[in-house]
N, C-alpha and C positions, 0 to 999 in steps of 0.2 A: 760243438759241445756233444761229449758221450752222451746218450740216450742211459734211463735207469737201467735197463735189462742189458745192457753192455756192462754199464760198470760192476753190477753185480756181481756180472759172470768173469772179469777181471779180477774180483774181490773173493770170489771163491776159487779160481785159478789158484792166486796166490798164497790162500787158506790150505790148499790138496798138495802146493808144490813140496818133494820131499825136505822134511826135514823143517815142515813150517813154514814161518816168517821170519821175514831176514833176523839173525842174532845179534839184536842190539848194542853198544859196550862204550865205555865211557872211562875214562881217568883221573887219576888224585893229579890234587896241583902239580904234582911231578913229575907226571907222565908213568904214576909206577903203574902198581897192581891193577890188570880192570877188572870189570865187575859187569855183571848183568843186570838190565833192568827185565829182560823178558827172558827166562830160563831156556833153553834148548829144548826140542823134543826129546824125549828118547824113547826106545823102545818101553813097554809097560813090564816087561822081564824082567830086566835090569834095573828095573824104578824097583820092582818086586823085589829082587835079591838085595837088595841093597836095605830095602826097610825092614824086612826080614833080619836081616842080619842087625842092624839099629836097635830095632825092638827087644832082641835076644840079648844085644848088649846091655838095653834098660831095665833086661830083668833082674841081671846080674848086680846092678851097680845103680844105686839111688839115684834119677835123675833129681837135681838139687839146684832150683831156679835162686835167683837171688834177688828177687824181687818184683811182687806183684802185689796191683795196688788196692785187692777185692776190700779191705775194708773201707776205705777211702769211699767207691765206687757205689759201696751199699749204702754209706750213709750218706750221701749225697743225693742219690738216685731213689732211694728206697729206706730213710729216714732210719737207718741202722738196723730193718727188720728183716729178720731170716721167715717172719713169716710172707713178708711181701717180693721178700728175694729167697724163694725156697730152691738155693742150689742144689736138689736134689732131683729138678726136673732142668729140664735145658730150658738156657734164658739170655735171649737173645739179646736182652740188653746188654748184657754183660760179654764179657771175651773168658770168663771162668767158670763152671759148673761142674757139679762130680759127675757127668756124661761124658764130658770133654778132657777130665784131669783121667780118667780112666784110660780113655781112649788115647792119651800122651803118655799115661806108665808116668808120671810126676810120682817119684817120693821121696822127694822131700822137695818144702816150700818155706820159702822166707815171707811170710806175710809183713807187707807195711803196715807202720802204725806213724802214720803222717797226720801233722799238725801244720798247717802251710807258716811260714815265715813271719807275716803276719799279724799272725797271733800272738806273738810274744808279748808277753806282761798284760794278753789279753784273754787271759784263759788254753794258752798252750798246751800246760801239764793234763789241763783235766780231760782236754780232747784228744789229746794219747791216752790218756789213762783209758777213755771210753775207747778209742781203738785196738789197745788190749786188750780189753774187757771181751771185745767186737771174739777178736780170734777167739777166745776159751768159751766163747757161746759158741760159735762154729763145731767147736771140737765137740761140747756139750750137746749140741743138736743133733750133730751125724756123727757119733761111734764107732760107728761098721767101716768111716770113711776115712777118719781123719784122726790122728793122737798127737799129745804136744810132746815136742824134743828140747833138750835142755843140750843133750853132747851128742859128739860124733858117734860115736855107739848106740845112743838111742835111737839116728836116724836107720843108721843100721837095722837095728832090730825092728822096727814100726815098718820099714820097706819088706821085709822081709814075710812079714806078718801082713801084706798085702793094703797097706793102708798108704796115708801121706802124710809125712813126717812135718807135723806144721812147728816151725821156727816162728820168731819176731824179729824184725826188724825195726829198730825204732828209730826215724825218717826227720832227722833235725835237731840238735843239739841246743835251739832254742826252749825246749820243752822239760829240760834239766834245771831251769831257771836258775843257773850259775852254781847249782847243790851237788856235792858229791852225794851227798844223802839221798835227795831226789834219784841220780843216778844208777844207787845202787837199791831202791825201791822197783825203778823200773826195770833193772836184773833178776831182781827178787821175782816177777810178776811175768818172769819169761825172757823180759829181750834181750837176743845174744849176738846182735852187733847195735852203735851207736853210728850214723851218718851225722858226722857232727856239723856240718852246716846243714840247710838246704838254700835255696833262693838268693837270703842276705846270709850277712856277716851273722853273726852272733859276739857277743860281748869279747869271745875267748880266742874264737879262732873266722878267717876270712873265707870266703866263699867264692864260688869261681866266677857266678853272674854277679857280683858287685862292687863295689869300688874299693881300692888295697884301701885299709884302715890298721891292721897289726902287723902288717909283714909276716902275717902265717898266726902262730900259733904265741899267745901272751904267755906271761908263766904261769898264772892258772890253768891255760889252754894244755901246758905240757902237764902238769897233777892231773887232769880229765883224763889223759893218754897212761898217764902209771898208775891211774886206780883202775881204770880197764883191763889194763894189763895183768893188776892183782887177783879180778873178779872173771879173768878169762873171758873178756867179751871184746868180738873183735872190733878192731877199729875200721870204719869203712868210711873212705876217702871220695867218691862219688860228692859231686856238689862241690867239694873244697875246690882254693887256689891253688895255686901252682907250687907258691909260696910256702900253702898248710901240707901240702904234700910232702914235700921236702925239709919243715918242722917234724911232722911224724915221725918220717922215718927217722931223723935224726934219734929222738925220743924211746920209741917200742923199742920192746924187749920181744914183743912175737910177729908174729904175721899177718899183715894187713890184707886187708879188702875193699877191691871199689865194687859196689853191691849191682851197678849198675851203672858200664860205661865205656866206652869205645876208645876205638884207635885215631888219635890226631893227624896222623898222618894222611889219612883220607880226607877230613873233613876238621875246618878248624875251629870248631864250635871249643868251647873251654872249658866243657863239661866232658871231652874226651881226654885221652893219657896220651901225654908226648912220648918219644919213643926213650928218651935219656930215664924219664920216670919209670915207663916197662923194665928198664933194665936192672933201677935200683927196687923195684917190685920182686923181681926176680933174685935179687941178693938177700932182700931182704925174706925169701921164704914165699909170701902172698897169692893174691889170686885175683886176674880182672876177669869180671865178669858180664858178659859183650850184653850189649845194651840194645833193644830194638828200633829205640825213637827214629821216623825218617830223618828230621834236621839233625841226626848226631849224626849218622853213619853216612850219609848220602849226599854228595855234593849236591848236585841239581835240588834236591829238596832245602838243603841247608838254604841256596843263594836264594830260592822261592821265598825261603823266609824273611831274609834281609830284605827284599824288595816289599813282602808284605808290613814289615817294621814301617820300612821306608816310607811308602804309603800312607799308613796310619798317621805316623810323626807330621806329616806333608799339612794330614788334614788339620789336627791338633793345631799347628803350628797358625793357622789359618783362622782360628777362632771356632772351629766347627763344633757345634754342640755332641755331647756324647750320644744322645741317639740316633744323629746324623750318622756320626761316626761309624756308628754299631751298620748302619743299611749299607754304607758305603764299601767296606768292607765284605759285606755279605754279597755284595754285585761283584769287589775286585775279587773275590774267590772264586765264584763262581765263573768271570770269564778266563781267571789263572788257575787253573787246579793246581795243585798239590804234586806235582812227582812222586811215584810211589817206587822204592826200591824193590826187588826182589831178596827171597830167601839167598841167594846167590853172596847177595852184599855182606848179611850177615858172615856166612862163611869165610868171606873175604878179609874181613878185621877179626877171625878166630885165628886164621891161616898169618897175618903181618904179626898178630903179639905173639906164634910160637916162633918167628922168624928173628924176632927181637929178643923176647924173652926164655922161651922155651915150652915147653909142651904142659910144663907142670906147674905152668903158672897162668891157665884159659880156665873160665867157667862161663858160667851162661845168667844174666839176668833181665830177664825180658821188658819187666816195666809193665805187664799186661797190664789192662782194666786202667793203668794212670795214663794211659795215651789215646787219645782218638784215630789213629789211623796207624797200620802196622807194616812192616813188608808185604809182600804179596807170597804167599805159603806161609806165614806164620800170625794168621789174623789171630788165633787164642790157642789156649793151652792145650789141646788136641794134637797141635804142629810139631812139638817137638821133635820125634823122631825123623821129619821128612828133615830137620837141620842134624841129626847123627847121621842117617846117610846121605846125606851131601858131603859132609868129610868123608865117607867112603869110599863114595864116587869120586872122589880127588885124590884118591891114593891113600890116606890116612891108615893107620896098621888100626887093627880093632882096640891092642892095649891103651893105645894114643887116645882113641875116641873116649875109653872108659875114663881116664883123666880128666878128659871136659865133662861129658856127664854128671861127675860128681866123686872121682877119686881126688881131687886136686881140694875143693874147700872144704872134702872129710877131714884131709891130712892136716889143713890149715886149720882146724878147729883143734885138733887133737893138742895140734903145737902149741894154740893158746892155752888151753887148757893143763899142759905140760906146764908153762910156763908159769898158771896162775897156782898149781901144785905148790912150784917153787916158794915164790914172793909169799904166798901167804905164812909159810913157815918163818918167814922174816918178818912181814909186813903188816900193822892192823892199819885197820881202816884210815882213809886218810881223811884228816877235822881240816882242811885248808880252805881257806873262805879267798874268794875271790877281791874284796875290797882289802887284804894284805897282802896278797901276793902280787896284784896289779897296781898298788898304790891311790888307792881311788881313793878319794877327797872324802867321802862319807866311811861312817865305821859299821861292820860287822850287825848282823842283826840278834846282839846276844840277846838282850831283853825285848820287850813288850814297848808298842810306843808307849808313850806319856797318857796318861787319863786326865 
């Protein structure tokens, strides 16, 4: 047996040998593209030129995350208060602060306004509504920092102007409670994409983690998709089936978005984009927007999961009480970590949808503050640039990177917005109620119940 002061010096041996520790790599079920779990060394110059050059891109051109879950995060952790979460000092609980959004050149941000699944028919609306609310108290509190955008222009001008262009995204098409009305309240109130599922199904359209129930999208589900279209908000596919994917497209008149979601070809989670759907993405005008979660992007963490399911189901199955449950659990993790991908990975599902799709159909949605554990180089919003020059360092031309950045879902707002120009010349609001368009047994809630 090695003695400690051998191995040590074996352990720093191999620490000093050039060029690092050995460089990791791993494969999609197909033996394609690999990916790093442990990044390379490299020189600290060339780490320099490269972020340098990143950064000077992010000056020029909005970086425009597509989804981060700070309000979620606040009110959960910190009871919805910006006095108890004053992001204007760094806070470690969090993965977002304006110390950190500075230091990443973010401007422009899609804030979520998530209402879990859940909730529906249990107070959904009003807890978007307060995540609304959440962002224009954000805005209201820090001035200097932050201004709300309704169009591609205004993120324009608010980046320009040194601030961060805060969008809404509003995280679940349960929370519409079946109302165009509702719908276009919550337009009215800022949000300018709908993810029309999250979790489960919704009454209108199917969801990717749940059981088929419409085969995509109902005929209500398609009026939710053309009053969108009239009101210029985009549609973001993120969450949906396979199914609702290829409803939509059917349906839009503009260009779609998945607000936050990966490449299937790595990893066959079904919250990522098959490669057939990148392509009708692509026709379609749109934009994916790469997603950070380890189980989307990372084989080795995706199977970590299935086992930890496994597991769980194992004990369930067995009578095990839920606190049991909860300890048992907290031992199988601890003796199974978690695989943590590297920035590298990210890169790697940026690099397969320009390979499929094309250049002008990449954007970037991190998912910060709604996930517990990140790649490694992109723990919070600080990182972004170290993922612009990672494309640099792969060869990427700089106009290419400005695309992902945020040329690519400027252009796609514009188009909806082009588009909602159109229909509204034609179009008034649409009175379509879901219990006649879908056939439902009960009628319309015109009046008041009975007294």
């Amino acid at each position: 047996m090695n003695s400690p002061i051998l191995t040590l010096a074996l352990c720093c041996q191999l620490i000093l040998l050039p060029g690092g520790p050995p460089h990791r790599q791993t494969r999609g079920r197909d033996g394609a593209v690999p990916w790093s779990v442990v990044p390379p060394n490299r020189p600290s110059a060339v780490q320099d030129r490269y972020l340098d050059q990143a950064r000077q891109l992010m000056r020029e051109v909005p970086l425009i995350d597509g989804h981060n879950d700070l309000p979620w995060a606040v009110r959960t952790s910190f009871a919805l208060s910006l006095d108890s979460a004053d992001i204007a000092r760094a806070q470690p609980r969090l993965m977002t602060d304006i110390p950190r959004l500075k230091q990443g050149l973010v401007g422009g941000q899609f804030w979520s306004a998530y209402s879990p699944s859940a909730f529906e028919g249990r107070g959904a609306t009003r807890v978007g509504l307060e995540q609304v609310d959440f962002v224009h108290r954000l805005v209201a509190r820090y001035p200097e920092s932050f201004e709300v955008a309704g169009t591609a222009d205004d993120v324009v001008r608010i980046h320009r102007a040194g601030k961060v262009a805060s969008l809404i995204g509003l995280e679940g098409g349960h929370m519409i409670e079946n109302s165009l009305g509702v719908l276009r309240e919550f337009y009215a109130r800022g949000a300018r994409y709908l993810t029309l599922t999250h979790s489960r199904n919704t009454d209108w359209a199917d969801a990717s983690t749940d059981s088929l129930e419409h085969g995509g999208l109902t005929r209500f589900g398609e009026e939710v998709i053309r009053e969108m279209n009239r009101l210029g908000m985009l549609v973001d596919l993120s969450h949906v089936s396979d199914s609702t994917m290829w409803d939509v497209l059917r349906v839009t008149e503009a260009p779609v978005i998945f607000s936050h979601s990966s490449a299937r070809r790595f990893t066959p989670h079904r919250r990522n984009v098959p490669d057939d759907v990148l392509q009708a993405v692509a026709k379609n005008g749109g934009v994916v927007m790469v997603n950070y979660v380890p189980t989307f992007i990372y084989l080795p963490s995706y199977e970590h999961s299935q086992r930890s399911q496994a597991y769980e189901r194992g004990l369930r199955q067995r009578g095990v009480d839920s606190t049991a449950v909860r300890d048992s659990m907290t031992v199988w993790n601890r003796a199974n970590p978690e695989p943590r991908p590297s920035l590298g990975v990210v890169a790697d599902h940026i690099e397969h949808i320009r390979s499929v799709a094309g250049v002008a159909h990449i954007g970037i949605g991190s998912d910060l503050d709604g996930i517990d554990t990140a790649p490694v180089g992109l723990e919070d919003v600080s990182t972004f640039p170290a993922l612009m020059a990672e494309l640099l360092r792969r060869g990427w031309k700089p106009e290419e990177v400005k695309q992902v950045i945020g040329l690519n879902v400027l252009r796609a707002m514009r188009q909806n917005e082009t588009v909602a120009a159109r229909l509204q010349r034609t179009r008034r609001p649409s009175v379509a109620q879901i219990e006649v368009l879908d056939g439902w047994s009960v009628k319309p809630q015109w009046d008041g119940p009975s007294r």
